[in-house]
Every structure is written in C-alpha cells, then in structure tokens.
C-alpha positions in Angstrom: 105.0 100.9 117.4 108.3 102.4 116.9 109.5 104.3 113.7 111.4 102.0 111.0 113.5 104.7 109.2 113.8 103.8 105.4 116.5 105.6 103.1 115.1 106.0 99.8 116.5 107.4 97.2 115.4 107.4 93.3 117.5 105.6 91.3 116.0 105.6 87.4 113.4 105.0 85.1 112.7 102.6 82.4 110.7 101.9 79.4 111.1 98.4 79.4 113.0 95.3 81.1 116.1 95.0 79.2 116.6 99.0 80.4 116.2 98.5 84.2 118.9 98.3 86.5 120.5 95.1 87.6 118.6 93.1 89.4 121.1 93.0 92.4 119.2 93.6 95.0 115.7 92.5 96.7 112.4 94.2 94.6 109.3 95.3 96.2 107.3 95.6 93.2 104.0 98.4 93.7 101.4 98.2 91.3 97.9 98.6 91.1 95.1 101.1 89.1 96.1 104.3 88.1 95.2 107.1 90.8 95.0 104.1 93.9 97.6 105.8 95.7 101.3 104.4 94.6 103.2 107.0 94.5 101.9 108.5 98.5 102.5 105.8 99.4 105.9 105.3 98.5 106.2 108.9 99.9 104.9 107.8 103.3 107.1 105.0 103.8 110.2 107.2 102.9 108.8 110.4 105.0 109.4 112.3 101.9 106.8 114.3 100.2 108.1 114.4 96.8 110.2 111.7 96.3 108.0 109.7 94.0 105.8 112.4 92.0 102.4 111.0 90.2 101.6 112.1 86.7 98.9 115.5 86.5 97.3 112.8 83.7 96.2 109.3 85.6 97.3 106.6 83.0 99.5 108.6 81.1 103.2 107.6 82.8 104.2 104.2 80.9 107.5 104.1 82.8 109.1 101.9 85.3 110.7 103.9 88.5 113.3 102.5 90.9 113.8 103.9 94.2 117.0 102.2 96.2 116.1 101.6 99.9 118.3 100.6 102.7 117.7 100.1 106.8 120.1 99.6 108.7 119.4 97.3 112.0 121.2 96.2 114.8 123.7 94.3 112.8 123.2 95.0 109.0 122.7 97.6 106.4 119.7 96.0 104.9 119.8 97.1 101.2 116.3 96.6 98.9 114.4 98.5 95.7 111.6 99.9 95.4 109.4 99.9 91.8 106.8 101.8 90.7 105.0 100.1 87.7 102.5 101.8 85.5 98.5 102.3 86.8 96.5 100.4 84.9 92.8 100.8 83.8 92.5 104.5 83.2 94.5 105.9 80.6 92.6 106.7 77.1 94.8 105.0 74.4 94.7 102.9 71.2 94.5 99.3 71.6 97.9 98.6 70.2 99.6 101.1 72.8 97.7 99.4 75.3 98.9 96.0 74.4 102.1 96.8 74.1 102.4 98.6 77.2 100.7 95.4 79.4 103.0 93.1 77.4 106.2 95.2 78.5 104.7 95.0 82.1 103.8 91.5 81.7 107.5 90.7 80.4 108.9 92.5 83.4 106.5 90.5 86.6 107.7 87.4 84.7 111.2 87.6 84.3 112.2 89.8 86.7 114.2 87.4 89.1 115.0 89.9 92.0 111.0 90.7 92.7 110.4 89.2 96.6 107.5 91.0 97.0 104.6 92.3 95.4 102.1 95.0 96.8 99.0 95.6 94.9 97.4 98.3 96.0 93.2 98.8 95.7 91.1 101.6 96.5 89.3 100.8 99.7 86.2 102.6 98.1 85.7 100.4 95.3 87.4 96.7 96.7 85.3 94.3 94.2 86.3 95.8 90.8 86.9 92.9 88.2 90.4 94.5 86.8 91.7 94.4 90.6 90.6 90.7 90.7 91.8 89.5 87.3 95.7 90.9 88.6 95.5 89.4 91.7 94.8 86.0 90.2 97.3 86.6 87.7 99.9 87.3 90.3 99.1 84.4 92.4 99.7 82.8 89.0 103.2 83.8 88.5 104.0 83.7 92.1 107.3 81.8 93.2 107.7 79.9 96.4 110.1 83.1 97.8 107.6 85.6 97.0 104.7 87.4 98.9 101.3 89.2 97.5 100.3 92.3 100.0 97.2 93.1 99.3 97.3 96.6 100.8 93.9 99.1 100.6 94.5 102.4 100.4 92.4 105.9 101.0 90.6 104.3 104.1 90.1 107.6 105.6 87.7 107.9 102.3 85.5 105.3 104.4 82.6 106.0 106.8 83.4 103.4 110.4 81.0 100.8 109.5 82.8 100.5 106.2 85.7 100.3 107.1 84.9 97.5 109.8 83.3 95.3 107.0 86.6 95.5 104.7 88.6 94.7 107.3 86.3 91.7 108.0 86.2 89.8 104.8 90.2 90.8 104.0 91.6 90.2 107.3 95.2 89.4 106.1 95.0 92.7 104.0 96.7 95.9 104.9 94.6 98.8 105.5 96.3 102.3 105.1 95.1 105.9 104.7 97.3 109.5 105.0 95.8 110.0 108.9 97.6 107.1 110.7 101.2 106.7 111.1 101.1 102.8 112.6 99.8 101.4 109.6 102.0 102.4 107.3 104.9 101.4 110.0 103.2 97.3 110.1 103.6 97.6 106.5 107.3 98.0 106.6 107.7 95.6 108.9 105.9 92.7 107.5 108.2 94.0 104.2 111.3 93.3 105.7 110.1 90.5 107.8 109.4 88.3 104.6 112.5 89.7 102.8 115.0 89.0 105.0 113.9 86.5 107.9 116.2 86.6 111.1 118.7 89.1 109.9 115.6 92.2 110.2 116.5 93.2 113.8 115.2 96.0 115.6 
C-alpha cells in the first residue's frame, strides 16, 4: 500500500470550547483512556516523533490540542484538524474537577459542528472494559448522519497471535494498529479521508 503523506502541524490548545479555533475546517476528533496510545498515534500518521507529546502524568493534561493537517492529491489540497481530547479514566482528582472537566468535554463532542469523525481508541489488551463501552454508546448517541465512529485498537504488538486473531474476529470493522507495521496505520488514513471527503480523495 502506498505512503499517504500528511502535513501536520500544531496549531493550539484549549481549555474549553468557546477557546478553540474556528471550526473552519473538517475535525478528526481522537479520544479515548488516558495512556491508550493518542498521542503515537498522532505521531505515526504525521511521521513525526514529537509532534504531539503525552503528559509524564497519565490523566493529568485537561487540554484540548489542535493539529492542522492537509494532503494534497491529484487535484486538491485537502485541508482537515486534528484533536487531541483529554484521557479519561486515570487521573486522581476530586469529584468536582472531574465533573467539570467531562462536562467541558461533553460540551465540546456536542456542539462542536466541524467534528466528521471520531476515533476512539482502546487498548487491544483490555477490549471489554465498561468505561470504553459506556463512550462508545455515548458517541453513537450524539452521532450525526455526516459522521463516522473508528473504533481503532491500539498496542497489538502487546498481543500474543492467537489473541490477536480473536480481536480481530468479534471487531472485524475495527482498526487494528501497533508501532511494528506501517500498512495499518496507512488503511487508517485512507478510510479518514475516504469518509471525509468522498470523490474529491484521489490518489
């Protein structure tokens, strides 16, 4: 499979929605438990090693990052966003900080009108966990007829063969992705801009 090549560059961060940049562009929103692999992967896709840089604390980053993307195919400049929420389900604080910090998130998946996609990301050694479940159903709650859930498992080279072949059984339309093979982090990007912009993704 041949190489897409993404620019990505990082644009901000925010606390909150009424501090994020306009939404002017298409949003592919990552989210998913602290330490699952969000920020690598961001890095992988861009073939950058530091571009998006994970807190030495899991949990403790309560900020919104926003990466500006662009491909350019055959005919266009293709021009997208990445963002980085949050991890959630790790960090050790009070009850009010975490309420207000999943309401801010909340208020964000909700009114965020430029989100086309969203990729929640699991850890491929622990794919049943209740917190992974209860954001997928609440994303297939919010979702809107122009918008796509990737369920994507990450750290699959943490998985003996057998493993991995019963994962990839009962979530066949997941994506499976690890730091050992290129090609699946290349399908990724190309079911991304395949839902995101139809016929005009030419390569």
């Amino acid at each position: 499979m041949s190489q897409l090549h993404f620019n990505l560059s990082f644009n901000t961060s925010a606390p909150r929605l009424s501090l994020c940049p306009p939404p002017n562009v298409a949003e592919i929103v990552f989210l998913g438990r602290s330490n699952v692999g969000k920020s690598s992967l961001i890095n992988a896709i861009a073939h950058q090693k530091k571009l998006a840089k994970s807190s030495q604390t899991p949990g403790k980053t309560k900020l919104i990052n926003f990466f500006d993307g662009s491909y350019k195919s055959n005919t266009d400049l293709l021009q997208f966003r990445f963002v980085d929420l949050p991890g959630f389900g790790y960090a050790k604080v009070s009850k009010e900080e975490k309420k207000e910090w999943e309401e801010k998130l909340t208020e964000f998946l909700l009114e965020r009108v430029s989100i086309k996609a969203y990729l929640q990301l699991i850890d491929a050694r622990h794919p049943e966990l209740e917190i992974d479940k209860q954001v997928s159903d609440f994303l297939h709650s919010i979702k809107k007829g122009d918008q796509k859930i990737f369920r994507v498992f990450t750290k699959m080279d943490k998985l003996k063969s057998n493993e991995k072949s019963q994962l990839k059984q009962k979530y066949h339309e997941a994506f499976f992705v690890s730091s050992q093979k290129k090609q699946d982090i290349e399908m990724l990007k190309r079911s991304i801009l395949e839902h995101i912009f139809g016929e005009i993704f030419a390569t």
